[in-house]
N, C-alpha and C positions, 0 to 999 in steps of 0.2 A: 504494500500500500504506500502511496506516494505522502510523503509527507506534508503539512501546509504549517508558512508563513506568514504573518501579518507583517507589514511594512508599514509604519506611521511616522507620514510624513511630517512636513511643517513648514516653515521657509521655503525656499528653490534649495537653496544651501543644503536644508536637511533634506529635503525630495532626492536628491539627485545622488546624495549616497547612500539615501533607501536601495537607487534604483540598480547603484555601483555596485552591491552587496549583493542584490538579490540576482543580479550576473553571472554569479559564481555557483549558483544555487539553480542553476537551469533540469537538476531531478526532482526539483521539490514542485511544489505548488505555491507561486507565491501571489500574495494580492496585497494588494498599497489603499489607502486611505490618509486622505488630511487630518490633519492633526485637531484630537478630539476630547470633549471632556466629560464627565457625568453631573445630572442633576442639574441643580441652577450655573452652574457653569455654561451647559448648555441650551438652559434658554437661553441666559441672557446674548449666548453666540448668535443663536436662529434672529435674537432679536433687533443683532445687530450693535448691540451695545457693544461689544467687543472685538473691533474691527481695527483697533489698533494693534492688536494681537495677532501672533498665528493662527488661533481659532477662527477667524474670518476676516472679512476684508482683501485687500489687495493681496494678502500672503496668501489666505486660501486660494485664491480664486487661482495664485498663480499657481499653486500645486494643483487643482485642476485640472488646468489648463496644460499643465507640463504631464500629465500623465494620460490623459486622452491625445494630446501629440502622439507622444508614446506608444500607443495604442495597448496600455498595461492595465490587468485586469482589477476593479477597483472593487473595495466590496467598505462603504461609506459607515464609521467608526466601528469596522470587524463585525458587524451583527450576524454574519453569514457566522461565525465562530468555529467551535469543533478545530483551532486551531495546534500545533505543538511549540510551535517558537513565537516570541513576537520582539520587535525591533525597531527601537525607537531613538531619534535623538534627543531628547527631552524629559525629564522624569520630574521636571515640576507639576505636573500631571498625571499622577496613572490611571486608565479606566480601570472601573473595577471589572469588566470581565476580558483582563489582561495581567492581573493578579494573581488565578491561577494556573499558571504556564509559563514554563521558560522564559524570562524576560533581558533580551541582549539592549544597554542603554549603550548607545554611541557619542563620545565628545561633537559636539557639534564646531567646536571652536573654541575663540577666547568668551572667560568668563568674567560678569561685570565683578567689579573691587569688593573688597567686602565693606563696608559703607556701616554706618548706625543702624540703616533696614534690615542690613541680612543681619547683626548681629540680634535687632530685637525680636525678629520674622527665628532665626535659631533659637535663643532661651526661650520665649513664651510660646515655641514649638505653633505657629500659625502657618497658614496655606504658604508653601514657599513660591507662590509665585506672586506674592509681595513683595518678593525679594530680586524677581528676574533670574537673569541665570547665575549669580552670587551664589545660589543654592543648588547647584546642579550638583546629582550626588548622592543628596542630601536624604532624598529616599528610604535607601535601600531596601526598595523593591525589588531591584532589579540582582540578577544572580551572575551576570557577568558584565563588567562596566569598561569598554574598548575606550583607551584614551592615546593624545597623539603623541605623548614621550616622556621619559623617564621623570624631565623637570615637572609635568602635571601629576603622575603618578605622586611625587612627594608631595607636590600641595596641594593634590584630592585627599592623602591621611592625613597633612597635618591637619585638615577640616575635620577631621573623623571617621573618613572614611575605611571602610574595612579594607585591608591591602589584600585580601585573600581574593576577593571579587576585582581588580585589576587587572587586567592586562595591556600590558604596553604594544597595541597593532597600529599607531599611525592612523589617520584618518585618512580617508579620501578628499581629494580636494586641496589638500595642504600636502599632500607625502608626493609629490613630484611638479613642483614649482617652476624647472627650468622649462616644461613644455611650453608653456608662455610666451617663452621668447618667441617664438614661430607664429606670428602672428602680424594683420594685417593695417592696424592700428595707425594712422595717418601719422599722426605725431611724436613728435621723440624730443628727447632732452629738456623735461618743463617740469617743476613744480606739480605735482598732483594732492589733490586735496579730496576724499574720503570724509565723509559728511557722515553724520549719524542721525537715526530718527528720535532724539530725545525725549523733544515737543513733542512729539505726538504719540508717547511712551508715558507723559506728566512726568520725565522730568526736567530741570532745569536745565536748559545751556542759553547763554549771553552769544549770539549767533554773530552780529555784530565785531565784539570781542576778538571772536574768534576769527574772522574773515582778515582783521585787520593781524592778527597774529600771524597769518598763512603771507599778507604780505608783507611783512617786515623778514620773514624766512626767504620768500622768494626773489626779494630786491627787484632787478631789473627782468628778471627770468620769467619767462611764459608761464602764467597761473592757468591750470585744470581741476573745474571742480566736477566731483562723482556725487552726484547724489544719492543716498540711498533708499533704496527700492521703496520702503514704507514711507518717504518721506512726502511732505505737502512742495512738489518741486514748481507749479506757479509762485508759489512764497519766497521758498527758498531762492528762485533764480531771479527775481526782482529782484532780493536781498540782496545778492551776490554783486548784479549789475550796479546798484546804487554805492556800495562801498568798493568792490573792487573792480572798478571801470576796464574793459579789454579782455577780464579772463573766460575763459571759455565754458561752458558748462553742460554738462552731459546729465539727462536723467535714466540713460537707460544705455546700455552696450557694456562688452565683456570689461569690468574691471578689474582681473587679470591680467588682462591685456593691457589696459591703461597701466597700470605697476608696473611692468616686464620692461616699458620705454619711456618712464620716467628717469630723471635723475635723483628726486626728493619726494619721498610721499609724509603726508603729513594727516594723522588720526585722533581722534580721542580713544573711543572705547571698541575698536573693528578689530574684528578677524584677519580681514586684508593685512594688518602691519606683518601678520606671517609672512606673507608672500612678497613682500618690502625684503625684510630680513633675510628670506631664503635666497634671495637673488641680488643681496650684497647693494642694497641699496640703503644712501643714508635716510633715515628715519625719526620724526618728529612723534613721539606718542604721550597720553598721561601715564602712562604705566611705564614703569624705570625699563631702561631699553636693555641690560644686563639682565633683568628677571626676565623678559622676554625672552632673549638668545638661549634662557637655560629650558624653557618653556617650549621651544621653537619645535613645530611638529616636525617629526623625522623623515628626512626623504631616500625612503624607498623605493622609488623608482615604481610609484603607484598600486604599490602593492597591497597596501591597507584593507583594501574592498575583501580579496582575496583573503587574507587573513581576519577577517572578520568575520567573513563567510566558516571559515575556519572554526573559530567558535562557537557559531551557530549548528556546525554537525556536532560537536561535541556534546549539546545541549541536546539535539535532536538524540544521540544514542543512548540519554539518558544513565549512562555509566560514568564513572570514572575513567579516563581512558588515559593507560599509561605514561608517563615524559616523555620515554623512549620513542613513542608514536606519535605525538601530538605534532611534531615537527612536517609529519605527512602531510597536513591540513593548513599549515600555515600557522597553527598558534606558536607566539613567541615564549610564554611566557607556562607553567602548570595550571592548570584550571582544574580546582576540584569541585565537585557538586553537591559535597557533603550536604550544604545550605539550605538545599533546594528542600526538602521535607518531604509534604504536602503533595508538592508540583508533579513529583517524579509520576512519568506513567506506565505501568505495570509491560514487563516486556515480550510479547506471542512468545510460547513457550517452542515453538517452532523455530523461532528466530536465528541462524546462524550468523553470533555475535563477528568470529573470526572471518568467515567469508565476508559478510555484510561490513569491515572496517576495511579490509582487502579494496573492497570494490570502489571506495568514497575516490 
């Protein structure tokens, strides 16, 4: 019997290493869904109140839309169910009926600071997604937690997290950065500016401020602003025009690509500053640029997917499976399942455990 997957999306970001993942998993059954929630969570999504979010608005709409491109089979927040694995980049959310089964959390990226929220969102133990992704982790629902490299591996425990549920696979998206370069991006040699949706997240940024920060970094040099995807980009490009006269501003195309043919990128709180760093570019961030470089997702030469994929059989075989063999599948790291309890699903007594790890 073929086994089935749930893939929950969220962002494009997270969509698209759903979709990286589940590439590798071409004997299974897999189906993708937007990213979802239970109870008044979900009305208030349907009702639109939370559109700021990945729960809806322009981030749902874009998973979507990116998985009917795709033409990938959807089955809308898992209700089809009867699943054995499910895999998510997000776990300030768990549906409850993804709690009991396998659950693989994926680093999505960089996580917000820990701030006065997350610490008061941690002691009085409240919904962590008051807290944003500060509390990604934070969980532990989840029984295997892929992250992109050793420097997260230490500051997902000193958070508290269990180091037993770790595995160091690299993410997708970030674990091979040079492809980048190969690309058709008009412009070269300019200032790049990476915008954040703060506004329209509630919280605070002086945008102003900052516009004029970007040009005192960029002097005479060609300013390029990204804006980001969730962001109000009529607003923001008035803004831009009104303070920094000439520069140029994109609401939509590979910013990848923009980084790869900069000289200078400049962030507050993005993912992108990875792809800055990985490709040896100087770099403006709020986050000390040393804890970043120890931080920096590992490049494997894309191989993350695969190896994530990796852990994913290891959950499906519902054993413990060897050191010595783990290495077949791509995990870097021992994975044991001890954890799982409840989860584990009882194994056809038919089943030939040695042919059937042969075969993966």
């Amino acid at each position: 019997m073929r086994k089935r997957i749930l893939f929950i999306g969220g962002s494009l970001n997270q969509t698209t290493m759903m979709h990286q993942i589940a590439g590798h998993l071409t004997d299974c059954d897999c189906f993708f869904t937007p990213y979802y929630g239970d109870g008044f969570l979900d009305v208030l999504a349907k009702g639109g109140l939370l559109d700021f979010t990945i729960l809806g608005g322009k981030a749902r709409q874009s998973t979507v839309n990116y998985l009917q491109e795709k033409n990938l089979p959807i089955d809308y927040n898992g209700l089809l169910g009867n699943y054995d694995v499910a895999v998510t980049c997000s776990d300030l959310i768990v549906p409850q009926n993804v709690r009991h089964i396998p659950l693989v959390l994926v680093q999505e990226g960089m996580t917000d600071p820990e701030n006065l929220i997350y610490r008061i969102v941690k002691f009085l133990k409240l919904p962590r997604y008051l807290a944003s992704t500060s509390t990604t982790g934070l969980s532990d629902a989840y029984d295997v937690f892929c992250v992109a490299s050793e420097g997260y591996r230490d500051m997902f425990i000193r958070k508290g997290i269990n180091p037993e549920k770790i595995a160091v696979t690299g993410i997708p998206n970030f674990d091979n950065c040079r492809r980048y370069l190969d690309n058709d991006f008009p412009h070269r040699n300019y200032v790049l500016v990476a915008t954040s949706d703060c506004r329209e997240t509630f919280k605070y940024e002086n945008r102003k401020e900052f516009i004029a920060y970007a040009r005192r970094i960029a002097g005479e040099q060609q300013l390029i602003f990204k804006l980001h995807p969730n962001e109000n980009a009529e607003r923001a490009t008035r803004e831009i025009n009104e303070y920094a006269p000439g520069a140029l501003v994109f609401a939509s195309g590979n910013t990848n690509h923009m980084i790869a043919n900069c000289d200078v990128l400049i962030t507050r709180f993005s993912s992108v500053v990875y792809v800055g760093l990985a490709l040896g570019k100087q770099v403006y961030s709020e986050f000390k640029i040393d804890e970043l470089q120890r931080q920096l997702p590992i490049q494997n030469g894309g191989t993350s997917a695969y190896r994530i994929a990796g852990v994913c059989r290891v959950l499906l075989e519902n054993v413990d499976v060897p050191p010595a063999r783990q290495h077949l599948y791509g995990v870097p790291t021992t994975i044991h399942l001890s954890h799982l309890q409840g989860k584990r699903r009882p194994r056809p007594a038919f089943s030939l455990f040695s042919r059937k790890f042969d075969s993966w």
